[in-house]
VOKENU-854846 format. One record per residue (C-alpha): residue number from 1; residue in three letters; x, y, z. Coordinates in nm, 3 decimals. Layout:
BEGIN
k,r,c1,c2,c3
NUM,Ala,X,Y,Z
...
This chain:
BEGIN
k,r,c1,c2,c3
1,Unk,0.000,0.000,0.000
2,Unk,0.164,0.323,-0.102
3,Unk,0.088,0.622,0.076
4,Unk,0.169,0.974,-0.047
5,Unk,0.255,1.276,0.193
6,Unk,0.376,1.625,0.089
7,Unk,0.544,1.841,0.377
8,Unk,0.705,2.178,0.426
9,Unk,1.057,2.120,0.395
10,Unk,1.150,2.393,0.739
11,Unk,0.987,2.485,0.950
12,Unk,1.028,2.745,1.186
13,Unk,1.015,2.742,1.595
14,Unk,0.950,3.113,1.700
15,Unk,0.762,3.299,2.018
16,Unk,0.754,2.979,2.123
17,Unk,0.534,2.777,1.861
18,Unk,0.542,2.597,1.513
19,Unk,0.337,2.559,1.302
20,Unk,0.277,2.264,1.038
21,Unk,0.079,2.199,0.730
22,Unk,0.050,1.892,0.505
23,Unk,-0.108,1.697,0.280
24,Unk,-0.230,1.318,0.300
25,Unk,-0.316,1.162,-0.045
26,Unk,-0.394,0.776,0.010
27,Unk,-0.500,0.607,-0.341
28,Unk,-0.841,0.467,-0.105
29,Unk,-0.922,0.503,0.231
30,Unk,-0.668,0.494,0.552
31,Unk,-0.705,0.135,0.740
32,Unk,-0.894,0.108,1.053
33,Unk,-0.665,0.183,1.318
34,Unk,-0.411,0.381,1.060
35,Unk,-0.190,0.627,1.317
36,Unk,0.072,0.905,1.221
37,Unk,0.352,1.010,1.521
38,Unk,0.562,1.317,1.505
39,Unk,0.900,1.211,1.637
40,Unk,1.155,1.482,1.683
41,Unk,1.560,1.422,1.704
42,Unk,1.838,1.673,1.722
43,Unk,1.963,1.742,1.397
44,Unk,2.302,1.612,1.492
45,Unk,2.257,1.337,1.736
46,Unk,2.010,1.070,1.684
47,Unk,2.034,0.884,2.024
48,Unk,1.815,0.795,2.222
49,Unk,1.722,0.952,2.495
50,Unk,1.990,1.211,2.536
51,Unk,1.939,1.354,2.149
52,Unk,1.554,1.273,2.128
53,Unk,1.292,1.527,2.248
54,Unk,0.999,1.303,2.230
55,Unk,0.742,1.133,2.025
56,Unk,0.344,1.184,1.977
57,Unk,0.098,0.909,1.818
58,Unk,-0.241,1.013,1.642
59,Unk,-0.517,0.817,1.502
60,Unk,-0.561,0.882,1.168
61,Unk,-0.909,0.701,1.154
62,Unk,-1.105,0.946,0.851
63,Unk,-0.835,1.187,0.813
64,Unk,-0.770,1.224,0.472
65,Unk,-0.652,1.611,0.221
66,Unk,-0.538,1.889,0.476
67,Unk,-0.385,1.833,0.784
68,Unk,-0.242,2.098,0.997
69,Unk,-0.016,2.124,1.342
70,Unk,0.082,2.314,1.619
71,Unk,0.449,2.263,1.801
72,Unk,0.371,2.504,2.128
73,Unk,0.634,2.515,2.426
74,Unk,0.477,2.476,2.779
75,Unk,0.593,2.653,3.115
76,Unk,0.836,2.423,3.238
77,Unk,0.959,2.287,2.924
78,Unk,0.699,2.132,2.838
79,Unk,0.542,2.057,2.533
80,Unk,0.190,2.035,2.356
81,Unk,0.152,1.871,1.994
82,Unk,-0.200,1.900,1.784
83,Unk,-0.265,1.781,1.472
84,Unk,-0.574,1.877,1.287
85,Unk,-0.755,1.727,0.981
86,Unk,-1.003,1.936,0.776
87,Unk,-1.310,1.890,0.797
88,Unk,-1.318,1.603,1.124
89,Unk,-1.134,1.815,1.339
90,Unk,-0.816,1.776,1.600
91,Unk,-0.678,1.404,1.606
92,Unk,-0.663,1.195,1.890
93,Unk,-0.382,1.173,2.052
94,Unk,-0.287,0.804,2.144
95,Unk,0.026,0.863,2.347
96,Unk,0.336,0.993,2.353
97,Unk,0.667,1.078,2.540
98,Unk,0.881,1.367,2.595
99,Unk,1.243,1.410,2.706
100,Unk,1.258,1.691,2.940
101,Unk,1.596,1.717,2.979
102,Unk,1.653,1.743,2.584
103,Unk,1.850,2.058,2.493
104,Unk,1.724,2.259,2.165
105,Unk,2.017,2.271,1.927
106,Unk,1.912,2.549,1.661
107,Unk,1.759,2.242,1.401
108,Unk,1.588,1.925,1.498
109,Unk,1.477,1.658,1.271
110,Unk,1.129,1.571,1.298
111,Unk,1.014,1.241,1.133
112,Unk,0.598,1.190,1.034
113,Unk,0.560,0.863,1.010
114,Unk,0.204,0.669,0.904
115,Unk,0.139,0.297,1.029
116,Unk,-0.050,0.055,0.993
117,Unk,0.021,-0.174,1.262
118,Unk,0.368,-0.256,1.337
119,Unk,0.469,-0.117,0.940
120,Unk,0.538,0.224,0.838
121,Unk,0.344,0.258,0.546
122,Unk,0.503,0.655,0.466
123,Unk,0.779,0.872,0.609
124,Unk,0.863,1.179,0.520
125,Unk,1.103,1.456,0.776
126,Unk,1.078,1.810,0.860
127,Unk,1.396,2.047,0.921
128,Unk,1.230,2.218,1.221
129,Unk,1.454,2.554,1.304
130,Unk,1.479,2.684,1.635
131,Unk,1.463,3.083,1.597
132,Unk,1.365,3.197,1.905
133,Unk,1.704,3.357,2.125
134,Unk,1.570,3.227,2.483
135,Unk,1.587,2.871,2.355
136,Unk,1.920,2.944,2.144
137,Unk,2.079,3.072,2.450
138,Unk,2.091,2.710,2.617
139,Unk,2.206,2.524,2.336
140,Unk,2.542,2.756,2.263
141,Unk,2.613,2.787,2.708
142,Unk,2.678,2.377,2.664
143,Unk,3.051,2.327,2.717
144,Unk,3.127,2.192,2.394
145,Unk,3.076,2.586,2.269
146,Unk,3.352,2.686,2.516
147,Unk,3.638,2.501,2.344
148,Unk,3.873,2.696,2.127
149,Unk,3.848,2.568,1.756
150,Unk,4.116,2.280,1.645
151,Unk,4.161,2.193,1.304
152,Unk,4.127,1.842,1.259
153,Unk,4.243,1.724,0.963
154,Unk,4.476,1.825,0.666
155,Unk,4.171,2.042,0.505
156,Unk,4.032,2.211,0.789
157,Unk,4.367,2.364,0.837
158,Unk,4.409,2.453,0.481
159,Unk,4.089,2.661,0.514
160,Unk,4.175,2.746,0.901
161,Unk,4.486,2.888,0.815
162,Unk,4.362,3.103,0.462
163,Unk,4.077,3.250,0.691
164,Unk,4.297,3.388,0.965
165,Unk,4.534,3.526,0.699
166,Unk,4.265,3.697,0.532
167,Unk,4.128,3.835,0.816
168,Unk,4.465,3.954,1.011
169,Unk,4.565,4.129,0.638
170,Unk,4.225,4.303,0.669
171,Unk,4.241,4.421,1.017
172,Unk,4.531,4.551,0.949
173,Unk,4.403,4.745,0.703
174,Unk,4.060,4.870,0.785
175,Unk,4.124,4.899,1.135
176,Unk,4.345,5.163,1.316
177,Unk,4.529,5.102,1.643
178,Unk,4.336,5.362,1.829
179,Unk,3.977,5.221,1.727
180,Unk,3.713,5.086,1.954
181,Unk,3.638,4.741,1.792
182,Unk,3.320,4.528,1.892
183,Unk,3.374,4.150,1.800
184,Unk,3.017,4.065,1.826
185,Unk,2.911,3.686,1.913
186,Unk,3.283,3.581,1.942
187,Unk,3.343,3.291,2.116
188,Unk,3.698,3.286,2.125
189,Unk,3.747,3.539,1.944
190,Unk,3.943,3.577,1.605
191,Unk,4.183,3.886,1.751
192,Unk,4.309,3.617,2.001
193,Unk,4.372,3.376,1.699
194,Unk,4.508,3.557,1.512
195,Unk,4.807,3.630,1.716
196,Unk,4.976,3.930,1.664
197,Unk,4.910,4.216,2.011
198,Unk,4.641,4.413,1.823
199,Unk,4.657,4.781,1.971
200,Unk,4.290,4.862,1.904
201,Unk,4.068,4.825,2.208
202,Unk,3.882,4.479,2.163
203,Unk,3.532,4.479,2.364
204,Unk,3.434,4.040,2.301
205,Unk,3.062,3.965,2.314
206,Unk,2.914,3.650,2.327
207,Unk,2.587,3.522,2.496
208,Unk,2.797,3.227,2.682
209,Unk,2.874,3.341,3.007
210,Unk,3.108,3.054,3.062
211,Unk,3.322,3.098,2.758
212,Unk,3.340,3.445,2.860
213,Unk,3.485,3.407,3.171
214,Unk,3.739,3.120,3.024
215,Unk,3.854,3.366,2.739
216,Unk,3.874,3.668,2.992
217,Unk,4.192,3.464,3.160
218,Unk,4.328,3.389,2.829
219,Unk,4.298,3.750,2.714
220,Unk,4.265,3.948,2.956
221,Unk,4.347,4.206,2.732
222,Unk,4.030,4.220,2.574
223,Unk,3.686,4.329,2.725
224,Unk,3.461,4.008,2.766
225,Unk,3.071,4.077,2.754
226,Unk,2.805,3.862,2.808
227,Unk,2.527,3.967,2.513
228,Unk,2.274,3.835,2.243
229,Unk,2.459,3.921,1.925
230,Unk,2.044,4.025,1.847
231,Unk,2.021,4.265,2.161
232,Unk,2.389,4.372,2.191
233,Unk,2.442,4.590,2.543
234,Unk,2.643,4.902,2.379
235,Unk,2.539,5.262,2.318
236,Unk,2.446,5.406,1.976
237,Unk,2.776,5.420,1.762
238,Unk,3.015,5.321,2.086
239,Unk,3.265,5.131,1.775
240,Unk,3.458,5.282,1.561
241,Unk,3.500,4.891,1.389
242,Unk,3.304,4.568,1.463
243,Unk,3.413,4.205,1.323
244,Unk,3.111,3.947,1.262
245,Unk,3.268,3.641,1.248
246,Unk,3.048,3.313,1.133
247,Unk,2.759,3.489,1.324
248,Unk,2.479,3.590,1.099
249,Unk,2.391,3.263,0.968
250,Unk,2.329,3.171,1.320
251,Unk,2.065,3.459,1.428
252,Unk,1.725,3.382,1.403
253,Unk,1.703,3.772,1.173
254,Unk,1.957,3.874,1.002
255,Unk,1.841,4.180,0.899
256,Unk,1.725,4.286,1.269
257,Unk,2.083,4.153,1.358
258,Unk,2.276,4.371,1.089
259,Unk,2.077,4.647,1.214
260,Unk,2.165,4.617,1.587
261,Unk,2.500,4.520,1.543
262,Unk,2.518,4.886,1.264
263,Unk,2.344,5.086,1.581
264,Unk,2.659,5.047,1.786
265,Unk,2.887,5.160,1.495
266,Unk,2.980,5.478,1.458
267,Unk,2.864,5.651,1.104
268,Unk,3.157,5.639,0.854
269,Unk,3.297,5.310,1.066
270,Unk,3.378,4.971,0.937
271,Unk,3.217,4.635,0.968
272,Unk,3.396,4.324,0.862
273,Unk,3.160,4.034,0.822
274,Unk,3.253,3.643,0.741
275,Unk,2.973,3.365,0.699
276,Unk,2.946,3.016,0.486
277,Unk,2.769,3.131,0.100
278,Unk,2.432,2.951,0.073
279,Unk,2.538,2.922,-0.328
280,Unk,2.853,2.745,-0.326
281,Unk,2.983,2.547,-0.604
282,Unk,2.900,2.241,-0.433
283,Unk,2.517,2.414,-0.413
284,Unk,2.525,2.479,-0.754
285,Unk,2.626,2.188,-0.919
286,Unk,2.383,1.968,-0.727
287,Unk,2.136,2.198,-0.756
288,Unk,2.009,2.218,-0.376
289,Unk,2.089,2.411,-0.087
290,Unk,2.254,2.181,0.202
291,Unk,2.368,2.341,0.527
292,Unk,2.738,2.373,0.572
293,Unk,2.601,2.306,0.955
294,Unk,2.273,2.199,1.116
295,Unk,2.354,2.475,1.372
296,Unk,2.319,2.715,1.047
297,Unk,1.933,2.874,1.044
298,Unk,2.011,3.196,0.823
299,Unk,2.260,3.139,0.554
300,Unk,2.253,3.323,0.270
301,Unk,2.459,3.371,-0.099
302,Unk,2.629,3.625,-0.207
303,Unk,2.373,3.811,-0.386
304,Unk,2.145,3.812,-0.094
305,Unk,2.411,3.988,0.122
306,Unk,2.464,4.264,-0.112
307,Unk,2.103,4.303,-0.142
308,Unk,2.097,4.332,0.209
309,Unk,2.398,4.564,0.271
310,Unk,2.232,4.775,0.023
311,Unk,1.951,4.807,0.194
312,Unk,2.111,4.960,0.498
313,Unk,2.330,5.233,0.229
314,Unk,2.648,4.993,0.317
315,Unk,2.935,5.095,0.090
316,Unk,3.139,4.756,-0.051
317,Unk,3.530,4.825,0.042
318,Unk,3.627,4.468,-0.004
319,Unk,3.516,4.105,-0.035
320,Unk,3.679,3.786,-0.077
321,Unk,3.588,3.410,-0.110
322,Unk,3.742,3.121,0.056
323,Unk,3.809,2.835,-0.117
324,Unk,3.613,2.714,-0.438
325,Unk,3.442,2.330,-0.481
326,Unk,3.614,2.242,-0.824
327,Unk,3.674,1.892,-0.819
328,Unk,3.396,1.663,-0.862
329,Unk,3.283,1.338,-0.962
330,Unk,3.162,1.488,-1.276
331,Unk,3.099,1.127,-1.400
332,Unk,2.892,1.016,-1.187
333,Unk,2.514,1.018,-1.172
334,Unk,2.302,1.157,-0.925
335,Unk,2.460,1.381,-0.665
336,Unk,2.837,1.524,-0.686
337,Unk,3.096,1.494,-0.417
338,Unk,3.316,1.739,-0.298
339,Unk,3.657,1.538,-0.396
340,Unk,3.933,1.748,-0.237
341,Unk,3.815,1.694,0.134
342,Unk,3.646,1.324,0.052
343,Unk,3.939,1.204,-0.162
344,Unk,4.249,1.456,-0.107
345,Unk,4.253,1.518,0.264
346,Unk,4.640,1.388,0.321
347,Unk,4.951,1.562,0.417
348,Unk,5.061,1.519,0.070
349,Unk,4.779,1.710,-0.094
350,Unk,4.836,2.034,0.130
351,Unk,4.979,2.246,-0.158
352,Unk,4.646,2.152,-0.352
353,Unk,4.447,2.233,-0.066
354,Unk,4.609,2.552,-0.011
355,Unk,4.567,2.617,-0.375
356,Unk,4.191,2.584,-0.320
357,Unk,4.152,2.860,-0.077
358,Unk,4.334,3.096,-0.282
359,Unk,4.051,2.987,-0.627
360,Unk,3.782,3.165,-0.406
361,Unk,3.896,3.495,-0.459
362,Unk,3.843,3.445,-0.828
363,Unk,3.485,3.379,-0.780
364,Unk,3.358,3.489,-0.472
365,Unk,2.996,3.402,-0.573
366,Unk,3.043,3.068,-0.570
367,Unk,3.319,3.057,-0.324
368,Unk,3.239,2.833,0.009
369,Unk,3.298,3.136,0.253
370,Unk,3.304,3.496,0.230
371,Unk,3.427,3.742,0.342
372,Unk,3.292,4.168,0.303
373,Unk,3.442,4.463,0.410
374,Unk,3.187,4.761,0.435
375,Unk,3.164,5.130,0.545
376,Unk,2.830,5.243,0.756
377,Unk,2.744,5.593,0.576
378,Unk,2.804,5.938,0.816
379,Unk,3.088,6.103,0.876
């Protein structure tokens, strides 16, 4: 018996509620006794219990067209799931179980699965994206977000090392020794990274307290702030330069985020802004859009970052991509690999590697991570 069901490929958690919509299309009537169960994982951990935030069973008894849901967080971290089939009303829930414990990770997987018995007739899984900050805020104080950033192979310190090189040659550049700099949501912080005694004043803000207070021993230097990278606690244009490093594509708004973050800077001063490029080769040749992380909710291409420095009268001073996705399995069917890290990632190879980082600059539209340099208007 095949069973045909049609679901919004993300959907987003904000203000504390989801909410889902799909489509059942069964060839003849659901069996007696037919149930569908929402069963939610985190994106990057499917184990049971510690990675699985629960499970809820509906009879699907005369349920057939439009069905609709509601995701809505309790008090106490709780949590209450409907479904809802036009024209007979909410479904009945059968049972279900719920990991209180579970900690949001900014994506979940959530499986809909129809039986008939024992048998899952259909399957089909949500991307459900966690926007709201409150929730966010948990997931990124866990201590695995305290730990300073190790390469660990041959590849990720290929594109390690090209990034800090780019960015020290453009600090050095855009920024002046006597500047007020805000490194907004920066975890350890590239200015500690990239090694040399910067003599700007460096105010670090990050929402994890923890890391905070780990980084404030290792640069004590620096100024270490505890602050939502969407609320940041700083006066209108206190920076005379702020670095965004890998943080917009992490914010449930970019726009609001861009905004806050350009409140704080002074008019005429400079923001320098990194983040993974929704349409990178790999993007385009496959023709999809896959995450570079699960922890990624807002990533965007090139073009869409332009369009949105634009709208805020940003002036372009410099970009720069970060290594290109050239070599593929051209040959084979279906969907292309990514050769250089699958096939290539060896001591030997480094000089190719490193060779790779430098073919983003040639086209940054395409290139796996970017980099822009802008001016705020004023002054």
């Amino acid at each position: 018996m095949s069973r045909t069901m049609t679901t919004p490929q993300r959907v987003e958690l904000k203000n504390g509620a989801a909410e889902l919509a799909l489509t059942l299309a069964p060839p003849e009537p659901l069996p007696a006794g037919a149930t569908i169960t929402l069963d939610i994982y985190a994106k990057t951990w499917h184990v049971h219990p510690e990675g699985h935030l629960g499970w809820w069973q509906f009879a699907l008894e005369g349920a057939t067209g439009e069905l609709t849901g509601r995701i809505g967080l309790l008090s106490g971290d709780g949590l209450e799931v409907t479904l809802t089939a036009a024209g007979s009303g909410p479904l009945k829930l059968l049972d279900h179980w719920f990991n209180p414990d579970f900690v949001w990770e900014p994506a979940e997987d959530a499986d809909l699965v129809i039986r008939e018995g024992d048998r899952a007739i259909d399957l089909d899984r949500l991307e459900l994206a966690v926007l709201d900050p409150e929730m966010l805020q948990r997931h990124y104080s866990q201590d695995k977000h305290q730990d300073r950033y190790v390469p660990v192979n041959v590849f990720g310190e290929a594109f390690h090392e090209s990034r800090l090189a780019n960015l020290e040659h453009y600090f050095k550049r855009y920024i002046k020794d006597s500047d007020r700099v805000l490194d907004v949501g920066s975890g350890y912080s590239m200015f500690v990274l990239t090694a040399p005694e910067w003599e700007f004043d460096v105010t670090c803000c990050d929402l994890d307290h923890a890391a905070m207070e780990k980084m404030r021993v290792e640069a004590p230097q620096f100024k270490w702030v505890e602050g939502d990278a969407m609320n940041v606690p700083f006066a209108d244009g206190e920076f005379d330069a702020i670095f965004a490093g890998e943080v917009i594509e992490h914010v449930p708004d970019p726009r609001a985020a861009l905004g806050e973050w350009l409140r704080v800077l002074k008019p005429g001063g400079v923001l320098i802004l990194t983040t993974p490029n929704k349409d990178r080769m790999v993007n385009r040749v496959n023709k999809e859009h896959a995450w570079v992380n699960p922890e990624h909710i807002s990533e965007m291409s090139y073009a869409e970052l332009k369009e949105l420095f634009s709208e805020f009268g940003l002036k372009l001073l410099a970009r720069r991509g970060i290594y290109l996705e050239f070599l593929f399995n051209y040959l084979r069917r279906g969907k292309k690999v990514d050769l250089l890290p699958a096939r290539f990632n060896e001591p030997r190879y480094k000089t190719l590697l490193r060779g790779s980082m430098w073919l983003g600059r040639l086209m940054p539209s395409r290139a796996f991570d970017l980099i822009f340099v802008l001016r705020k208007p004023g002054a």
